[in-house]
C-alpha positions in Angstrom: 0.0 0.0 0.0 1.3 3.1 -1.1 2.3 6.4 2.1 1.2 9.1 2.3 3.3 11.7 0.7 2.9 14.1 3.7 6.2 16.1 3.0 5.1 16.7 -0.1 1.8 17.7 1.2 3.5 20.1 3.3 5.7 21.8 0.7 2.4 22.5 -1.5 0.7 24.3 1.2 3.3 26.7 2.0 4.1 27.2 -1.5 0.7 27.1 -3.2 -0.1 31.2 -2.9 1.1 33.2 -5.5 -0.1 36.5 -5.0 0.6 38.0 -8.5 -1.3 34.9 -10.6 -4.7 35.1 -12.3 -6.2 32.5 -9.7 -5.1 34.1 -6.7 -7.0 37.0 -7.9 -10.2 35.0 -8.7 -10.4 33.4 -5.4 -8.9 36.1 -2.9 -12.2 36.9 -2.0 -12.3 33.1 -0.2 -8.7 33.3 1.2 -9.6 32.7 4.7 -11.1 29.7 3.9 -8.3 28.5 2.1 -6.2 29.3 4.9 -8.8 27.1 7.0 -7.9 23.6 4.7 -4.2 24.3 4.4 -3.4 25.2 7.8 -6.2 22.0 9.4 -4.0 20.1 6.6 -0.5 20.8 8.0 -2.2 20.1 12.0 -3.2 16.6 10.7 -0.3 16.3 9.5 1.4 17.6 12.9 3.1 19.9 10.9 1.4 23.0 11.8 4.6 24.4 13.2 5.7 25.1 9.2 4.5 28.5 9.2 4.8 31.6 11.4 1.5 31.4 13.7 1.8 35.4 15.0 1.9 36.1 11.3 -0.9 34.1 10.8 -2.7 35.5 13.4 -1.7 39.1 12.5 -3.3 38.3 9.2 -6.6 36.7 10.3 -7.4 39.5 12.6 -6.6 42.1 9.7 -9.6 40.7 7.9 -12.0 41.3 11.5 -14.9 43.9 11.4 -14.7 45.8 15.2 -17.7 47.4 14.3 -20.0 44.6 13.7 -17.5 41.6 15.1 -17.4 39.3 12.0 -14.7 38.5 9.8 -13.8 39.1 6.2 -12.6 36.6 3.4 -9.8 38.6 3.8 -8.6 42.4 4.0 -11.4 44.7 2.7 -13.7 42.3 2.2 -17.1 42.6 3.7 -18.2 40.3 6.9 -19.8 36.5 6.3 -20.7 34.2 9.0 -18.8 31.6 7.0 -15.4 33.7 7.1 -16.2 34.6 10.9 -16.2 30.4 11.4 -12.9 29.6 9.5 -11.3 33.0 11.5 -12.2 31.3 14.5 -11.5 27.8 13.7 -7.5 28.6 12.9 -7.3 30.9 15.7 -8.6 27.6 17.8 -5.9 25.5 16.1 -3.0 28.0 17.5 -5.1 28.2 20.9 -5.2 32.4 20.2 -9.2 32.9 20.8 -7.6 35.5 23.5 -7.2 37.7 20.5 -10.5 37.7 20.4 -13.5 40.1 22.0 -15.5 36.5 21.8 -18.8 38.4 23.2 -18.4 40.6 20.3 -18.0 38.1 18.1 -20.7 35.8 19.3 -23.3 38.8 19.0 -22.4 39.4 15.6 -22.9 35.4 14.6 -26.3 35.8 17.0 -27.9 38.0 15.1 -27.8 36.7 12.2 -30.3 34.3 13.6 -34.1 34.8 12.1 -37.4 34.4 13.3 -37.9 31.2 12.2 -34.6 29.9 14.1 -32.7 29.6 10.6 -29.6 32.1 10.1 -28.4 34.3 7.8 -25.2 34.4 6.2 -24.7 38.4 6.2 -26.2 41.5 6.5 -28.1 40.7 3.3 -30.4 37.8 4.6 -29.8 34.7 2.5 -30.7 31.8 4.1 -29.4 28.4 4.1 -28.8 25.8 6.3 -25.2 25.6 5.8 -25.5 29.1 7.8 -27.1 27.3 11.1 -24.1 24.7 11.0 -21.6 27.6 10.5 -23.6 29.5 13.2 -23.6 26.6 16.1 -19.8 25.5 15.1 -18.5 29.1 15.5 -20.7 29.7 19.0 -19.9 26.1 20.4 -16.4 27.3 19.6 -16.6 30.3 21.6 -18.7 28.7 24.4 -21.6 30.8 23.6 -24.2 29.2 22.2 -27.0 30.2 24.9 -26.8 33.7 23.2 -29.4 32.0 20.9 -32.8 30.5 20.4 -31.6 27.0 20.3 -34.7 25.2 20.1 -36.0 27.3 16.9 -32.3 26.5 15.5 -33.2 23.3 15.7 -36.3 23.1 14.9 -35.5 25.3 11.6 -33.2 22.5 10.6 -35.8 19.6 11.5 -37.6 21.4 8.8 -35.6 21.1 6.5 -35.8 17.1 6.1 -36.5 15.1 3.5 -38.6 11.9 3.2 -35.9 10.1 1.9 -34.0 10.7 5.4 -31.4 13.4 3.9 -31.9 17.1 4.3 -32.2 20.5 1.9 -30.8 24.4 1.7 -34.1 24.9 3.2 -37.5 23.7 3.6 -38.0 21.8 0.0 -35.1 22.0 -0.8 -33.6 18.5 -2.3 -31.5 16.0 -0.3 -27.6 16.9 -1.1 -24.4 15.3 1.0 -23.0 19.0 1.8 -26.9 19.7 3.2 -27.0 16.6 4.9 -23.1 17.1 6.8 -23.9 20.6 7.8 -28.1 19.7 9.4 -26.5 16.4 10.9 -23.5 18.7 12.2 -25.7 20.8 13.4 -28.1 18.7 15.3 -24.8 16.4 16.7 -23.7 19.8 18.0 -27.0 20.9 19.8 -27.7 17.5 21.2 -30.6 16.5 18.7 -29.5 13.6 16.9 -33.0 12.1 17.7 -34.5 13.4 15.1 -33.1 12.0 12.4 -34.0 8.7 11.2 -30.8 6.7 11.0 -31.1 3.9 9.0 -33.0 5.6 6.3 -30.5 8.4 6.2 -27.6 5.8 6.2 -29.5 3.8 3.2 -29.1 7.3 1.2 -26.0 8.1 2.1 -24.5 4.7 1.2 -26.3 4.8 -2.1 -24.3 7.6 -3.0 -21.0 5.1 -3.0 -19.6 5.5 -6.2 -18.3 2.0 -8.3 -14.5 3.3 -8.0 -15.3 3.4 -4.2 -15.5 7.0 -3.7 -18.8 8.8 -2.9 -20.9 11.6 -5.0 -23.6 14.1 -3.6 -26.8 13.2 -5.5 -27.2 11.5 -8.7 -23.5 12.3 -10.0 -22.1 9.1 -11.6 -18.9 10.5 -10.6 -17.2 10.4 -7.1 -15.4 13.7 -5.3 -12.9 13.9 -2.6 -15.3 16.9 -1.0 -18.4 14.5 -1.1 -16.5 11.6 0.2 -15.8 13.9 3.1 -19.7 15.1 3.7 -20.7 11.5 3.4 -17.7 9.9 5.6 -18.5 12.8 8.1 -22.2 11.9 8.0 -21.8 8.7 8.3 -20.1 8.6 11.6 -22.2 11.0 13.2 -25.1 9.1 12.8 -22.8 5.6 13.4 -23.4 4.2 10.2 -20.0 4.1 8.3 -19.9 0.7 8.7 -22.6 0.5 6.2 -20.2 1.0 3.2 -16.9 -0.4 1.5 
């Protein structure tokens, strides 16, 4: 069986950003995210210690919003739950959440919460479930999670199943692997696994196993490392990984 090449790995990541190309440009608007992968790469790896955390953290904190206490996709860039989460997640993964005015923080991800429990990904009010995961992670993160209305959190995302077991964007919405991950992720991280039936979940989510052995998100005839990773995650959560080759 072939190794991992994790050196390799390693020289990629530190390498990979070159700030005067065509595709840094394109996607600079995400670069906190990408920041997210690389450095949780390197940590698997145990290899975190290959780049300079205080710059790292000089950088993440250049990309905070005092003002409304969200994060960026990077400097300039306008607040988003989802960059608020990955700013949060690396500063957990070089223990530096002191940097942080967490309450500040925690209110701006609170109130992004709607009537209905569901949450909102910015000031501009799209809704999607992906935002309640993103929402609970970041607040579980920060220990503040009783700054919302849990039970209409949860209930929003209870909503938002499917009678084949799997879960939507939203109410209606069809069944798709990165839906599924982020409402099973979010009801693992409120307590509220209960409501989701777990065989016939599992039965979808093994039907998504690919002939090659990798796993797809609906009906793709072709497997992909970031639905393998929904699915996998899935899977466990709901303690039926067993289920599949």
């Amino acid at each position: 069986m072939a190794e991992l090449a994790a050196d390799q790995h390693v020289r990629y990541i530190v390498t990979v950003e070159k700030k005067d190309s065509f595709e840094s440009l394109v996607m600079e608007h995400i670069r906190l995210n990408g920041a997210y992968w690389g450095l949780t790469t390197l940590d698997l790896l145990h290899k975190l210690h290959a780049v300079d955390a205080a710059e790292v953290v000089d950088w993440i904190m250049s990309c905070y919003h005092p003002e409304s206490g969200g994060f960026g996709g990077n400097v300039g860039h306008d607040p988003h739950v989802l960059y608020t989460l990955s700013a949060v997640q690396v500063l957990c993964l070089f223990d530096r959440l002191d940097v942080l005015d967490i309450d500040k923080v925690a209110d701006y991800v609170a109130g992004l919460q709607n009537e209905d429990g569901s949450f909102s990904g910015d000031i501009w009010g799209e809704v999607d479930t992906r935002f309640s995961y993103i929402a609970l992670c970041t607040l579980s993160l920060l220990h503040r999670l009783h700054k919302i209305n849990m039970q209409k959190a949860v209930d929003f995302v209870v909503s938002c199943k499917n009678l084949d077991g799997g879960f939507g964007a939203m109410p209606g919405g069809e069944s798709h692997t990165g839906q599924i991950f982020c409402c099973v992720s979010a009801l693992a991280i409120t307590g509220s696994l209960h409501h989701i039936d777990r065989d016939l979940l599992g039965w979808w989510l093994c039907e998504r196993q690919c002939k090659d052995g990798g796993l797809n998100g609906q009906a793709e005839k072709l497997a992909d490392v970031c639905y393998s990773w929904w699915v996998l995650s899935s899977l466990i959560m709901i303690d039926r990984v067993h289920w599949i080759d």
